[in-house]
N, C-alpha and C positions, 0 to 999 in steps of 0.2 A: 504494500500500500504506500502509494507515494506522502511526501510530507504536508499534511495538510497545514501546515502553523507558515510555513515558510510561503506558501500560495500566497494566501491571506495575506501575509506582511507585504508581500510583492504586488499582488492588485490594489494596496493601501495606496502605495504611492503610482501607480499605472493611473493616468488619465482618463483613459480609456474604460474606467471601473467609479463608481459613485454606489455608495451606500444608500439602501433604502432598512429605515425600519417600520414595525409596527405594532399592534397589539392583538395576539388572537387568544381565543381561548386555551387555556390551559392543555384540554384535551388534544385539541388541536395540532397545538407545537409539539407536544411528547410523542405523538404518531408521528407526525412529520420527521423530526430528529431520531427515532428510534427506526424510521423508512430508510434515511438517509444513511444511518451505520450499519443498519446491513447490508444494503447497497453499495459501500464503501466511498460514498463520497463526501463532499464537507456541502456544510450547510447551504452555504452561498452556491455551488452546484446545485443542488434541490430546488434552491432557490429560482435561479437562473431558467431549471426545467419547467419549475410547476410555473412561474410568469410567461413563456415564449407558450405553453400550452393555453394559458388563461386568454393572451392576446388574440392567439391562432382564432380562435371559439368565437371570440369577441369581436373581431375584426369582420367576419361576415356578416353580410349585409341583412337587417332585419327582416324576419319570415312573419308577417303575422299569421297567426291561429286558421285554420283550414282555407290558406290557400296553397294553389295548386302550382 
């Protein structure tokens, strides 16, 4: 498993990387981080996943309710 602490320090100072936080519930985050360690990656990877999926979703264009 490569080193996760050293990533981290390295995208700190990469421009190309900007910090987002937030607040979710409890339950929430302990799935997610307990997702993330078995999976083997760090946080900010999880992170980066579950947003480009959230956008993907999001990004298409409004369907309303039964149309065709």
């Amino acid at each position: 498993m490569e080193n996760i602490y050293l990533n981290v320090a390295a995208k700190r100072n990469d421009p190309d990387y900007m910090q987002i936080t937030g607040d979710v519930k409890k339950d929430i985050g302990l799935r997610f981080k307990a997702a993330c360690t078995l999976k083997e990656i760090s946080i900010g990877e999880g992170l980066e996943q579950a947003l480009e999926a959230w956008l993907e979703e999001n990004q298409k264009p409004n369907r309303k309710k039964g149309a065709v």
